[in-house]
C-alpha positions in Angstrom: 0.0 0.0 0.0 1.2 3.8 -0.8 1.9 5.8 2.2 -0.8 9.0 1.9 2.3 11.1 2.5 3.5 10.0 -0.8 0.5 10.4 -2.9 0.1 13.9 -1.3 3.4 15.0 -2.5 2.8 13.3 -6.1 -0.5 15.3 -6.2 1.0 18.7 -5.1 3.7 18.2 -7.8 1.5 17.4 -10.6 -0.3 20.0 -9.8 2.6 22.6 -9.0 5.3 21.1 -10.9 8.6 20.5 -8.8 9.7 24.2 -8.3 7.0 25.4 -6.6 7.0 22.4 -4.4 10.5 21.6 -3.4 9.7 19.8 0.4 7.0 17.6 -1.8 10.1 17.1 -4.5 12.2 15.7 -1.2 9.3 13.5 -0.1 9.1 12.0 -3.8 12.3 11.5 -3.8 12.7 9.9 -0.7 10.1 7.3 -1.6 11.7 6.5 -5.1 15.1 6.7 -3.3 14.0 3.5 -1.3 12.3 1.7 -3.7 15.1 2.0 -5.9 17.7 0.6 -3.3 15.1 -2.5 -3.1 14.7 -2.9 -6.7 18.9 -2.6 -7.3 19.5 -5.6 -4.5 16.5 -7.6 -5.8 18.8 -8.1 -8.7 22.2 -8.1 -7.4 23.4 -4.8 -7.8 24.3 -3.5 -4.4 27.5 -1.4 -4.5 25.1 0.5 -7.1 22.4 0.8 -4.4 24.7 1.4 -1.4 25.7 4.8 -3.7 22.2 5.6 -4.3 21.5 5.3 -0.6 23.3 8.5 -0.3 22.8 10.1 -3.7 21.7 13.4 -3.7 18.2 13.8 -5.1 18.7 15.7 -7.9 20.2 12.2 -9.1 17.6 10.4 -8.3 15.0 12.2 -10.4 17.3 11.9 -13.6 18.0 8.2 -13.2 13.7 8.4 -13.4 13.8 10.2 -16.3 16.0 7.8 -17.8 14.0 4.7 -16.8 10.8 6.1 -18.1 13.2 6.8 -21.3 14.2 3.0 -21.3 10.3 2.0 -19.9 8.8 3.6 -23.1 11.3 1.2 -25.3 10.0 -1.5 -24.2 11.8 -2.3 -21.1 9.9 -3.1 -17.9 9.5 -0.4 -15.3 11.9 -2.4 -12.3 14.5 -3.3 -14.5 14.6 0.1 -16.4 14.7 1.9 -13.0 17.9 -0.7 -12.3 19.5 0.2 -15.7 19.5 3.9 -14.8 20.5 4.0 -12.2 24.0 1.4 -13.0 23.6 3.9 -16.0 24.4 7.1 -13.8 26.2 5.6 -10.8 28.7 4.0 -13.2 29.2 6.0 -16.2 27.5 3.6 -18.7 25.3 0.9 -19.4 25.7 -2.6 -18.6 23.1 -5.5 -17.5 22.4 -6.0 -14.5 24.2 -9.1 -12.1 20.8 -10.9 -12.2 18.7 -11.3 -14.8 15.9 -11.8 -12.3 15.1 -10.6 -9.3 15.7 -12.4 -6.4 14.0 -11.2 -3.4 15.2 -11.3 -0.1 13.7 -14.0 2.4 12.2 -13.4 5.5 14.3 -14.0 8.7 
């Protein structure tokens, strides 16, 4: 389920646009920020999430744009987000460790 927090600062920025809502920008990113670090060990890639851990957030809204670039080619939406992100974390593209994602199991 979406925490309300987020989907209030997703509103305010479709309806603002980013700068005219910065703290809502920061909440977005936060949320994406997370996600991301999940999606990235899912499939192996965790020196790449460890760096976006502490990414700054400007960073983390470009490696969206780029997955929503790589999304619209056909791409899936966790993988592409993966791809960017090795894509701006490491200077170029390359596929991921795992093909698959592998998810983590309960302890």
């Amino acid at each position: 389920m979406l925490d309300p927090t987020f989907l209030d600062a997703v509103a305010e920025l479709i309806g603002k646009g980013p700068a005219r809502a910065p703290a809502k920008r920061a909440v977005v990113a936060a949320s994406n920020r997370k996600a991301l670090v999940s999606e990235l060990r899912s499939f192996g890639e965790d020196s790449v999430a460890s760096a976006i851990e502490v990414a700054a957030d400007e960073l983390i809204w470009a490696i969206g744009q780029r997955a929503t670039q790589l999304a619209f080619s056909g791409e899936n939406v966790p993988r592409s987000l993966c791809l960017a992100a090795v894509e701006r974390i490491e200077g170029q593209a390359r596929p991921l460790a795992r093909k698959r994602r592998q998810r983590a199991k309960p302890s």
